[in-house]
N, C-alpha and C positions, 0 to 999 in steps of 0.2 A: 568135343563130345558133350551132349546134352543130355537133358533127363525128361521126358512124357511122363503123363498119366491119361488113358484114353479111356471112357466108359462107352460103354455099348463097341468095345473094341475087337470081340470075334465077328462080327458082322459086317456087311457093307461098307460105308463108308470109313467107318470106325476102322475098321481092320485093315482098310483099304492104309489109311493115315500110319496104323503102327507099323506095316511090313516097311511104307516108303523111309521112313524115320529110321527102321530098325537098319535097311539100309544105305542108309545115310553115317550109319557108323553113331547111333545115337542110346541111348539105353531107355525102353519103353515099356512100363509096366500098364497091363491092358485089364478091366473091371469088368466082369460079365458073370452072367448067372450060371452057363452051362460048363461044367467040366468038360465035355466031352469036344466043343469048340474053344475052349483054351487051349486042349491037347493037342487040338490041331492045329491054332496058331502057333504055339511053339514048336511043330513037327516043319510049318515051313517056317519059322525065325532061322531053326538050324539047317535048313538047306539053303539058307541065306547066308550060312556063317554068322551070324549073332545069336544061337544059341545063348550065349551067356548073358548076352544085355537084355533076355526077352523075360517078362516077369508077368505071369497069368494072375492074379487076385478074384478069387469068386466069390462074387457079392449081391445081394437083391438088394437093387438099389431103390425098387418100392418100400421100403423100410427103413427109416431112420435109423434103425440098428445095424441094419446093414451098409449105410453108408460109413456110417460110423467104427463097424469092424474094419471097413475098408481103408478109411484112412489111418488107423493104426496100424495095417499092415503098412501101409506109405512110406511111412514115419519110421516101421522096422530097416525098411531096404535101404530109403535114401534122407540125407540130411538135407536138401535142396531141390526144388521144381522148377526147370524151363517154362515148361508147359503146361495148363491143362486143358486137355481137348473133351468137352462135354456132347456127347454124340448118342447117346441112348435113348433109345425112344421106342413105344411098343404101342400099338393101336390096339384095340378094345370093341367091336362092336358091341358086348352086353357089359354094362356098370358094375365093374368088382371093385369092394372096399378090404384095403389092405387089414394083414391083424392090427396094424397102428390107429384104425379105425380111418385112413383118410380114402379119399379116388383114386383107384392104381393108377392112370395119368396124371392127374395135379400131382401124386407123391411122385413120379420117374422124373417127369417130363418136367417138372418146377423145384419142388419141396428138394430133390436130392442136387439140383445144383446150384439150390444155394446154400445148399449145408456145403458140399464139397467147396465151393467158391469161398467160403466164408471159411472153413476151418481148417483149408490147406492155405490159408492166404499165408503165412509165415515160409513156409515151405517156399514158396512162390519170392515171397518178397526180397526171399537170401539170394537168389539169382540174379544173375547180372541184368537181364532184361528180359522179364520172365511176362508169359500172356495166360490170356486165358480165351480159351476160343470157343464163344458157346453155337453151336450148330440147330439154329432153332428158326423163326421167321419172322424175321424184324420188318417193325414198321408196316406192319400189314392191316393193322385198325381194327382186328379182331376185337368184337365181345371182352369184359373182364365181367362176370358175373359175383359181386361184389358180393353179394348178400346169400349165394350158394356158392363157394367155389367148387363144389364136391359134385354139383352139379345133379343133386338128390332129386330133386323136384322134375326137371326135366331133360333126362340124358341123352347126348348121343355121340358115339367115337367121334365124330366130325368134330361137334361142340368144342367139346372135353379136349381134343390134339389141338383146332385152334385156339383154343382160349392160352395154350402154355405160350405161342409167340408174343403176345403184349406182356403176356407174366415175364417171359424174359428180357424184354427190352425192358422192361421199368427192375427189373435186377441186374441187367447191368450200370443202368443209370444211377442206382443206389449205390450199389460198388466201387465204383467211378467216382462215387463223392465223399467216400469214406477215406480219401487219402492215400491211398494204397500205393507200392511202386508198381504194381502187377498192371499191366493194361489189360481190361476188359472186351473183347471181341465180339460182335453180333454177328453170325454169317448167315444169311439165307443159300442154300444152294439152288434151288427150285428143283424141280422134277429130276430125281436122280434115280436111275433104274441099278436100286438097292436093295436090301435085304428083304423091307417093305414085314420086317418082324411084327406080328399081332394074330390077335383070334379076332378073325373076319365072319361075318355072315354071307350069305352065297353072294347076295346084290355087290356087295361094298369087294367080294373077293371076284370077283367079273370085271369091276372096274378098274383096279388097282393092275390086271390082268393085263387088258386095255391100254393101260395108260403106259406100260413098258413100253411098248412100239416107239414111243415119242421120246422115252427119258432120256436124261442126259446119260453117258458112260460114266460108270464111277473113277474108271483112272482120269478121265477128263473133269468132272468133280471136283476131284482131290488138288488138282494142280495149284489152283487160287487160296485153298487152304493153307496148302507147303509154303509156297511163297508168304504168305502171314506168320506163322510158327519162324520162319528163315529170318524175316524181319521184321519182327513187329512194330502195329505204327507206333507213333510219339505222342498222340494224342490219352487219356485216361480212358476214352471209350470210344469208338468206331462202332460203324455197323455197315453191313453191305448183303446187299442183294443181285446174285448171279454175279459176285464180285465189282461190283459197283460200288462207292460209295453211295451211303444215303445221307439224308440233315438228317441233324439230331434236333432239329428245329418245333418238330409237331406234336402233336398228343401222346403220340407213342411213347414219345420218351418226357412226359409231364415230370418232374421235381418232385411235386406235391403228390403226384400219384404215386411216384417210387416209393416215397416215406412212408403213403399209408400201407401200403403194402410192407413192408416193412417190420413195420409195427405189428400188422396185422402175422405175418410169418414166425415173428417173433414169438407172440402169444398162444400161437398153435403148438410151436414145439416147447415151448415151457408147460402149456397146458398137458403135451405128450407127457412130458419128463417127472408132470406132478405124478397122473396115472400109473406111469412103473414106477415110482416108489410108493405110492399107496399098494399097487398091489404087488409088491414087494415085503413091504413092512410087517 
């Protein structure tokens, strides 16, 4: 018996991941912003029979504070992490800046998994072979827009979603070299006819409409995921596309790049942490 943590886990694929785990005889505590679909993922954990190991945590993980409330509840329920499945993601066609002052995409879709990656790493590390499986789009040579990541100047949901897959291959590459026991997971799934969670404008909600005909199924999805969580690889960092291996060979996952980012991640949330104690004080 294991222990999850899944965000964006009432939802599609997310959800799809805690029901399989839940039954699998696993204990999975699921991160999502709506009450009203946590109450239904625990309506069916217990017609699964694992009522007891299903644990709802409701968090807006666009907010460093809410990440942060989150993982204290973690910390309440369990001494140790199997797993962390990072799966939330929420499209935007008009640019909203969070109270934290950052881009509700750069904070979901980047800023909250590497707070989470980075400050459940302990949790993670006490397991016997514990992952972290980030569900984003590795390797795809997307844009990093260095000098706006917030993307002020010139927005658009497309941008903004693509820009978080190189942000997360160069944060697992960073993670992967800070020593860790945890191995780091890149999974692309490609087109998976899922929750497709966001505030759409008509054009971008016609397409997304469209593109279901083709998507993959989500129980089909998930399969290549489970199998990873079941045995995670040996390597610090992997990454895979439609379950493929990829190199870790190319620009994607540069060293030099991971670090500046890094650094740069680092200064953002201290520069947060100056601001609520100023206006705190």
């Amino acid at each position: 018996m294991r222990t999850f943590a899944i965000t964006g886990g009432t939802d599609g694929m997310g959800r799809a991941l805690a029901l399989a785990l839940l039954e699998r005889g696993h204990h999975v505590a699921v991160l999502g912003r709506s009450p009203a679909k946590g109450a239904e993922l625990l309506d069916a954990a217990a017609q699964l029979g694992a009522g007891n190991r299903a644990r709802f945590i409701p968090a807006d993980l666009s907010l460093i504070s809410g990440n942060r409330a989150a993982i204290a509840a973690i910390r309440d329920e369990f001494s140790e992490l199997d797993g962390l499945v990072l799966a939330a993601r929420y499209y935007r066609s008009d640019r909203v800046v969070t109270a934290e002052g950052f881009e509700s995409t750069f904070a979901l879709s980047y800023l909250s998994r590497f707070v989470l990656s980075y400050e459940l790493s302990d949790l993670l590390d006490t397991a016997t072979a514990p992952v972290i499986l980030n569900i984003c789009g590795p390797g795809s040579g997307s844009e990093i827009h260095w000098d706006d990541l917030g993307l002020a100047a010139n927005y658009h949901g497309q941008t903004a979603l693509s820009q978080s897959g190189p942000l997360n291959d160069l944060l697992g590459v960073g993670y992967a070299e800070s020593s860790r026991r945890t191995r780091y997971v890149l999974f692309g799934p490609g087109l998976v006819n899922t929750a497709f969670a966001g505030q759409y404008d008509a054009a971008t909600a016609a397409q997304i409409e469209a593109m279901r005909a083709r998507a993959t199924p989500v129980a089909e999805a998930i399969a290549p995921m489970l199998a990873i969580l079941d045995n995670p690889p040996a390597a610090p960092l992997s990454a895979y596309s439609l379950g493929r291996p990829l190199s870790l060979d190319g620009p994607s996952f540069d060293p030099d790049a991971a670090q500046r980012l890094h650094r740069t991640t680092q200064a953002l949330l201290a520069d947060l942490t100056t601001h609520e104690q100023e206006r705190t004080a």
